[in-house]
C-alpha positions as CSV (number, residue, x, y, z in Angstrom):
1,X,-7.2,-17.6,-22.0
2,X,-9.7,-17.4,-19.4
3,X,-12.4,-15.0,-20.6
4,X,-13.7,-12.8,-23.9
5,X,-15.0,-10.2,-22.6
6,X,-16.6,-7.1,-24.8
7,X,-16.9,-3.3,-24.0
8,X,-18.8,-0.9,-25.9
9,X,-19.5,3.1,-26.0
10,X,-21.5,4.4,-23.1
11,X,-25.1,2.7,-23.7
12,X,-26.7,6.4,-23.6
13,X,-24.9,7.1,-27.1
14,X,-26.4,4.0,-28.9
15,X,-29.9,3.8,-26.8
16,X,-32.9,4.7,-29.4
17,X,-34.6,5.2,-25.8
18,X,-34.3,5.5,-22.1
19,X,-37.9,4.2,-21.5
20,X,-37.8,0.8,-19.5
21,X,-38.9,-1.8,-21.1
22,X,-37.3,-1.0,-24.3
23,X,-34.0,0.0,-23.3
24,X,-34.6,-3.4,-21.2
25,X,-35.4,-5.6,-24.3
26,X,-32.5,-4.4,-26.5
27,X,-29.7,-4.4,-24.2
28,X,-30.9,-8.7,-23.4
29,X,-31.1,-9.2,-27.1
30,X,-27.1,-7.6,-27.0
31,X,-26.0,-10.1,-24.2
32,X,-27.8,-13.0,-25.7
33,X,-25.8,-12.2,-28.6
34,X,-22.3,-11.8,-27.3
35,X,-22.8,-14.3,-25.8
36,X,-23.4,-16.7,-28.5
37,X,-20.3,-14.8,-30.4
38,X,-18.0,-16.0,-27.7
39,X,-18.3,-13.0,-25.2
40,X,-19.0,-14.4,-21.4
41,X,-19.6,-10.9,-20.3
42,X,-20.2,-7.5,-21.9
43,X,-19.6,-4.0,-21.0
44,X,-21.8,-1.0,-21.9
45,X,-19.9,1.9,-20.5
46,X,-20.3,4.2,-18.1
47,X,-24.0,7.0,-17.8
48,X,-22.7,10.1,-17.9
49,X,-23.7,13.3,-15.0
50,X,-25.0,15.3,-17.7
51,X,-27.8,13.2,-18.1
52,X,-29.4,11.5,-15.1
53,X,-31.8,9.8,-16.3
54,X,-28.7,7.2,-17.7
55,X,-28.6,6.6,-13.6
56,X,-32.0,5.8,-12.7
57,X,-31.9,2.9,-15.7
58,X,-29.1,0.7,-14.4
59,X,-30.7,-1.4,-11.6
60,X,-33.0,-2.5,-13.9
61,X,-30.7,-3.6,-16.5
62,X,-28.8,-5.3,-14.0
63,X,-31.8,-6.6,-12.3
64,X,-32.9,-8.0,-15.9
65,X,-29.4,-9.3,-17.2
66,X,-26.4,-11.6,-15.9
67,X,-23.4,-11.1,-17.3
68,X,-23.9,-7.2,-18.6
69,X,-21.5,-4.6,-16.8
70,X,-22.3,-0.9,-16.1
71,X,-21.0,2.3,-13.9
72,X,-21.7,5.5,-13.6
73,X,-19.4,8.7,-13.9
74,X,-19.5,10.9,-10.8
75,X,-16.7,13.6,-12.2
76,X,-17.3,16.0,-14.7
77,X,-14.5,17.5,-17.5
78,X,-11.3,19.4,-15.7
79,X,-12.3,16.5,-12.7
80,X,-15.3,18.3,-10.9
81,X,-17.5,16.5,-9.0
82,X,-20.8,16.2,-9.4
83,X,-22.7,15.9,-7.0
84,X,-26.5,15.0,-8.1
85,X,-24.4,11.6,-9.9
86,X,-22.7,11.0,-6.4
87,X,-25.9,10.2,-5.0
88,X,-27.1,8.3,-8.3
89,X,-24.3,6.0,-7.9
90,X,-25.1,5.6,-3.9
91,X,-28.5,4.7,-4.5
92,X,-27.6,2.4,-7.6
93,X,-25.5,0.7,-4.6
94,X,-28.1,0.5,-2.5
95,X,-30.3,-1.1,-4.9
96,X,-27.9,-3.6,-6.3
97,X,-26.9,-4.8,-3.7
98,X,-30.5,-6.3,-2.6
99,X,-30.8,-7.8,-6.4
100,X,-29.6,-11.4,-5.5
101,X,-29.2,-12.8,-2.6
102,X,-25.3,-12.5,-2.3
103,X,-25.4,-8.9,-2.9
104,X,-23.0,-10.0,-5.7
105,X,-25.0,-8.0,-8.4
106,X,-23.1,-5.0,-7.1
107,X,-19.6,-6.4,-8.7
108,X,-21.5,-5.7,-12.4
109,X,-21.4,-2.0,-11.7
110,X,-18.4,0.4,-10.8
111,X,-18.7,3.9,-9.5
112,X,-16.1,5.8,-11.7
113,X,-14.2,9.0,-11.2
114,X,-11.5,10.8,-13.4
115,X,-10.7,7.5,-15.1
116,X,-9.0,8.2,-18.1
117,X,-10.4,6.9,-21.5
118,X,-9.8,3.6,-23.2
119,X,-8.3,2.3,-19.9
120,X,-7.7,-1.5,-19.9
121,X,-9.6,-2.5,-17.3
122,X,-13.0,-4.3,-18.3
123,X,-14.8,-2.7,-15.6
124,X,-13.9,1.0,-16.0
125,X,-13.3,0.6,-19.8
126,X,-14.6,3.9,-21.9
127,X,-14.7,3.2,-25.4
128,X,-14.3,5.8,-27.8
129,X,-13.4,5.6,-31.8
130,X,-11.7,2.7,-33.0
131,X,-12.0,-1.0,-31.4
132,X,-9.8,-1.5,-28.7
133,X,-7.9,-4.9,-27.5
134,X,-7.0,-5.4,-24.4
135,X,-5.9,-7.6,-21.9
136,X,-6.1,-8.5,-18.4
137,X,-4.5,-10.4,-15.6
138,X,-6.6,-12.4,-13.3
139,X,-4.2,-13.9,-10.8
140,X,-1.8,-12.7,-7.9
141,X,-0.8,-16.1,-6.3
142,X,2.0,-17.5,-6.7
143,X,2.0,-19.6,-9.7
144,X,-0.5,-16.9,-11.1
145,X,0.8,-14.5,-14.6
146,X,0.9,-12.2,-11.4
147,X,3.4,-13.7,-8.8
148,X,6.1,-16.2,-9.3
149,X,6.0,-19.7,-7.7
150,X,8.8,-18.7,-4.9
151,X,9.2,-14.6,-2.9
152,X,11.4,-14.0,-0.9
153,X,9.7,-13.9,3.0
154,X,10.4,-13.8,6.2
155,X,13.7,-13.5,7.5
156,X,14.6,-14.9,3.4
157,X,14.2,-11.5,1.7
158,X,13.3,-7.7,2.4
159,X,10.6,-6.0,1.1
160,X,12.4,-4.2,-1.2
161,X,13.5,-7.5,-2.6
162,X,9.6,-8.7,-2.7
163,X,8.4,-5.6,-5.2
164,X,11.8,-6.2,-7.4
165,X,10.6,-10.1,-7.4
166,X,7.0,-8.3,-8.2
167,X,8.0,-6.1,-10.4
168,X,10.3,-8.9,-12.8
169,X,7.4,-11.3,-12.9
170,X,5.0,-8.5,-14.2
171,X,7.2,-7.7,-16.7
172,X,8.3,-11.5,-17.5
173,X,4.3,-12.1,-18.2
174,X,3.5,-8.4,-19.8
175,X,6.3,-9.4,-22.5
176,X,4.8,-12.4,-23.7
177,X,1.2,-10.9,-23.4
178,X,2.1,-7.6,-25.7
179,X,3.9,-9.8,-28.1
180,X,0.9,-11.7,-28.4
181,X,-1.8,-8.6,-28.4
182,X,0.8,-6.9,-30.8
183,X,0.4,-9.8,-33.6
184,X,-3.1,-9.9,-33.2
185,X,-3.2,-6.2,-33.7
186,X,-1.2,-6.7,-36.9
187,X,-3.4,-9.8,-38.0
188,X,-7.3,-8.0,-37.3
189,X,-6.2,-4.4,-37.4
190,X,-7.8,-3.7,-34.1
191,X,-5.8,-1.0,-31.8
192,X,-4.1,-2.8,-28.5
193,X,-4.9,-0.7,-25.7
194,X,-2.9,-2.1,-22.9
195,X,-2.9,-4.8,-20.0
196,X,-5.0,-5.4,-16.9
197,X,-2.7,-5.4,-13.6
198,X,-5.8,-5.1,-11.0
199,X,-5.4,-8.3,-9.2
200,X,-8.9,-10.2,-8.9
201,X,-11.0,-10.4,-5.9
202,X,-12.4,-14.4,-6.0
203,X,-13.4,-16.7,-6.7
204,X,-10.8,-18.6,-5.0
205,X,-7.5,-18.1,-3.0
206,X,-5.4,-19.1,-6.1
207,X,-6.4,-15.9,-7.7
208,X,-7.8,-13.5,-4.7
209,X,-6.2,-10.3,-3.9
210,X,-7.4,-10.5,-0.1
211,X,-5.2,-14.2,0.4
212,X,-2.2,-12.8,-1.5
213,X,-2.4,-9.4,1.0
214,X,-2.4,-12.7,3.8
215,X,0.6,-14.7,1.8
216,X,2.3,-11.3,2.3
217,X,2.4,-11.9,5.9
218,X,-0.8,-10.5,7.1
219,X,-2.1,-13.2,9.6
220,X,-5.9,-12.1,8.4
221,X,-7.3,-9.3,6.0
222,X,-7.9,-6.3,8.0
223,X,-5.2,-7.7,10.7
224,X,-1.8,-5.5,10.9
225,X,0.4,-6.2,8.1
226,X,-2.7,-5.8,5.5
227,X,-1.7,-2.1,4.5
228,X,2.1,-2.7,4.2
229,X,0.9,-6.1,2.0
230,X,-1.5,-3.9,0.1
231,X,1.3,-1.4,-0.8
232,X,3.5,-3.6,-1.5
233,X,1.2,-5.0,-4.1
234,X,0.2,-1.4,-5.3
235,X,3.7,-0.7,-5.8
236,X,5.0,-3.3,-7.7
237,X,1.8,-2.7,-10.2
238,X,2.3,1.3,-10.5
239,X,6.7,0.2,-10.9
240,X,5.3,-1.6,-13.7
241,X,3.0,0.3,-15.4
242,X,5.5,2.8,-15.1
243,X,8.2,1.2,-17.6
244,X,5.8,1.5,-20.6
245,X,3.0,4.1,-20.5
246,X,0.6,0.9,-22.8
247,X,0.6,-1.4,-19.8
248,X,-1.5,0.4,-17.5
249,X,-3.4,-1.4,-15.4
């Protein structure tokens, strides 16, 4: 196990206030308390389009926090768009993305759109009713719970043969994950919501989706070859998720 990670309701539901410096104050005291509970990063759920204000308080609990991840919804019920949180999110971007000097703040916050409830991923995670368990999978290397050591490449294998390789080590390493998550559910009587597929982006090329697009045979990221890697990839996650609705990553 890599990280703990927490998620909670969408912070405008729990929020005594919206002004600043409280809503400031209590969400620090919550991520200097995950984190001495275990949690190396914390969640607190999406603000909403029917209230805008939620929008204009995120940069500055990023700005005052280090490990706390938020997002913003930009699609109302029946999967309207909304417009006015469209531009909330853009200018959230904007913002973010000047808070430290890699721009990296902008990983802590996701721009969301009809993302269903209770999905597994930490990042787009809406919490709702009981606690939740879920799990995740951080690498796509070979070597990784993603990818096996050896694919078939080249003149070796088709690609065909490549998303059935996938596709087997997915479900070789979702197996032994649900069996796990399944007696912990039994053992804390928390619900188990599912597993993680998104590959990672960094922090290095053992785990980074843009060097396993190149170990697909893309010379570079962005070169030829990157969308038919990137499909690929796609491909053998949705094949997966596919086999049992749970594991939905």
């Amino acid at each position: 196990m890599q990280t703990v990670r927490l998620a909670t309701s969408p912070f405008a539901a729990w929020l005594p206030s919206l002004e600043s410096a409280s809503a400031i104050s209590l969400v620090h005291e919550l991520e200097q308390a995950a984190r001495a509970s275990g949690f190396e990063y914390l969640s607190l759920g999406p603000a909403l389009p029917g209230d805008l204000l939620c929008f204009d308080l995120i940069p500055e609990l990023l700005a005052a926090t280090q490990n706390v991840f938020l997002s913003g919804l930009m699609t109302c019920g029946g999967g309207g768009v909304s417009l006015p949180a469209v531009r909330h999110c853009a200018r959230i971007i904007e913002k973010a993305a000047s808070l430290s000097p890699d721009g990296f703040t902008n990983l802590r916050f996701a721009a969301l759109a009809n993302v269903r409830r209770a999905r597994p991923s930490f990042r787009l995670l809406i919490i709702v009713g009981r606690i939740r368990l879920c799990t995740g999978n951080r690498g796509c290397r070979p070597g990784s719970t993603g990818i096996p050591d050896r694919l078939p490449q080249g003149d070796t294998g088709s690609l065909s043969q490549v998303r059935d390789t996938l596709v087997e080590s997915l479900q070789h390493h979702a197996g032994r994950l649900e069996e796990t998550a399944r007696a912990l559910e039994r053992e804390q009587g928390v619900h188990f919501g599912g597993i993680d597929f998104s590959p990672a982006p960094f922090p290095d090329d053992s785990i980074s989706l843009g060097a396993a697009i190149e170990w697909l045979g893309s010379p570079q990221l962005g070169l030829h070859g990157s969308l038919a890697a990137a499909a690929v990839l796609a491909e053998a996650i949705d094949r997966r998720n596919s086999q049992k609705p749970v594991l939905t990553g």
